[in-house]
C-alpha positions as CSV (number, residue, x, y, z in Angstrom):
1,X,-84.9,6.7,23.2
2,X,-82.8,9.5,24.2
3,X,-84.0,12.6,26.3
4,X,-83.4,16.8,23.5
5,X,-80.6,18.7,25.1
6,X,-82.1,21.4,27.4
7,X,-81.0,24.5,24.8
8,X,-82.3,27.2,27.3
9,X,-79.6,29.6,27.5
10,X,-77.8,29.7,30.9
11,X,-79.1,33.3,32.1
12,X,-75.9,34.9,32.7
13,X,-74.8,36.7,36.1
14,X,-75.5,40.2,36.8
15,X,-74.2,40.7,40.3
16,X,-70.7,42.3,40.9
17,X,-68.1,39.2,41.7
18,X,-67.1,39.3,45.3
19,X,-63.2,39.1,46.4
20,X,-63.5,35.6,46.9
21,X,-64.4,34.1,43.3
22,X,-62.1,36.9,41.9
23,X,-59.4,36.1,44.5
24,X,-59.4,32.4,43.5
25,X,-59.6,32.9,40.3
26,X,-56.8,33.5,38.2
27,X,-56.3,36.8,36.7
28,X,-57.9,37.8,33.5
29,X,-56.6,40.5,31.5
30,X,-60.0,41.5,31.1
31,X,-60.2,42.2,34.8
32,X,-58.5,45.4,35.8
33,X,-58.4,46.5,39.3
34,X,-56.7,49.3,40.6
35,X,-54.6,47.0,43.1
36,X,-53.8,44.7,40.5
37,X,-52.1,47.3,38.4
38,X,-50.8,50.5,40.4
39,X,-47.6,49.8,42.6
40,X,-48.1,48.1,45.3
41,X,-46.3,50.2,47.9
42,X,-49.3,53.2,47.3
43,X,-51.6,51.2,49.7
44,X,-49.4,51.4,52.4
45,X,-48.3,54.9,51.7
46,X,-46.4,57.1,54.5
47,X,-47.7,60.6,52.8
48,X,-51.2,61.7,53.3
49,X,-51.2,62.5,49.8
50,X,-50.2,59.4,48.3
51,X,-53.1,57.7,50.9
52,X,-55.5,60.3,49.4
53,X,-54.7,59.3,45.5
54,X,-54.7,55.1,46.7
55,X,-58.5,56.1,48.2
56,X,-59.4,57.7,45.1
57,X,-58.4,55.1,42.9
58,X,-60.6,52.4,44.5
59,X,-63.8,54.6,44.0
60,X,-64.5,52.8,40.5
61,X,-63.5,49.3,41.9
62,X,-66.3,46.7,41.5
63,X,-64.9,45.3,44.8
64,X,-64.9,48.3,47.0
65,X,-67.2,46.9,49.2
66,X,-65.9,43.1,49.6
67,X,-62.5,45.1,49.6
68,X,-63.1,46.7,52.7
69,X,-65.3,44.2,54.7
70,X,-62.5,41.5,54.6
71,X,-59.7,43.9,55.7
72,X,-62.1,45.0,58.6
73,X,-62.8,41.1,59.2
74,X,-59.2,40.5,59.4
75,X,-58.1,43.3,61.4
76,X,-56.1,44.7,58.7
77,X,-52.7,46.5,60.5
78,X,-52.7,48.8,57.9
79,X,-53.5,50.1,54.2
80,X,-55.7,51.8,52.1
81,X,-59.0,48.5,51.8
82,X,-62.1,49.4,49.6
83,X,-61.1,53.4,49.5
84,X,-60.7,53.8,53.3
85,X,-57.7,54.4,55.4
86,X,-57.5,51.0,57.6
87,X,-55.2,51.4,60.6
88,X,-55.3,48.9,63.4
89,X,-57.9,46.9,62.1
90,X,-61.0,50.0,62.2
91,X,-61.2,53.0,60.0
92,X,-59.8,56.4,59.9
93,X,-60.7,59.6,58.2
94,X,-57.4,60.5,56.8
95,X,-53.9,60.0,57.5
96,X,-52.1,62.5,59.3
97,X,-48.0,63.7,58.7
98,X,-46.1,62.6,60.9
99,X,-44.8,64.3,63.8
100,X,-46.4,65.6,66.5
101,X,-49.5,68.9,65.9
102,X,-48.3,72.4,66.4
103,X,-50.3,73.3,69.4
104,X,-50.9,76.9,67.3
105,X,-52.1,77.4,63.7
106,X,-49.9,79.4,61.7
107,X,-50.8,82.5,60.6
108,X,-52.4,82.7,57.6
């Protein structure tokens, strides 16, 4: 005699999906990530404004996290990883212009 199909529903998962089963994956129109649909070239911006609006837009991203541990496990050169400004593999607080500092402030 033959054994009832278990019927107990499969509970289903609650956790956030890391970069790996999401980078494997292929891509599902009902997964939006910022990276995935903003131009590629604002991650590796030159303008400290344009770094500022790529940080901003990964504050919503489900893989902000994952984001920026692999780019810190990697040694990422550079680029704007899980909302932070990456350079030479460790974090910065903000891009600067280039060019060198004026060694006085303008007057206001």
């Amino acid at each position: 005699m033959l054994a009832a199909p278990d019927l107990t529903p499969t509970p289903t998962p609650t956790s956030i999906p890391t970069a790996a089963s999401i980078s494997t994956s292929p891509r599902r129109s009902d997964t939006v990530l910022p990276c995935w649909t903003t131009d590629p070239d604002l991650w590796f911006a030159e303008s400290p404004q344009s770094v500022e609006d790529a940080k901003a837009l990964c504050v919503p991203c489900p893989l902000r996290e994952a984001c920026l541990a692999g780019a810190l496990d990697r040694r990422e050169p550079w680029g704007v990883w899980g909302g932070q400004l990456v350079v030479h593999g460790v974090v910065v607080p903000r891009k600067r212009p280039r060019g060198r500092p004026r060694k006085v402030d303008l007057a206001a």
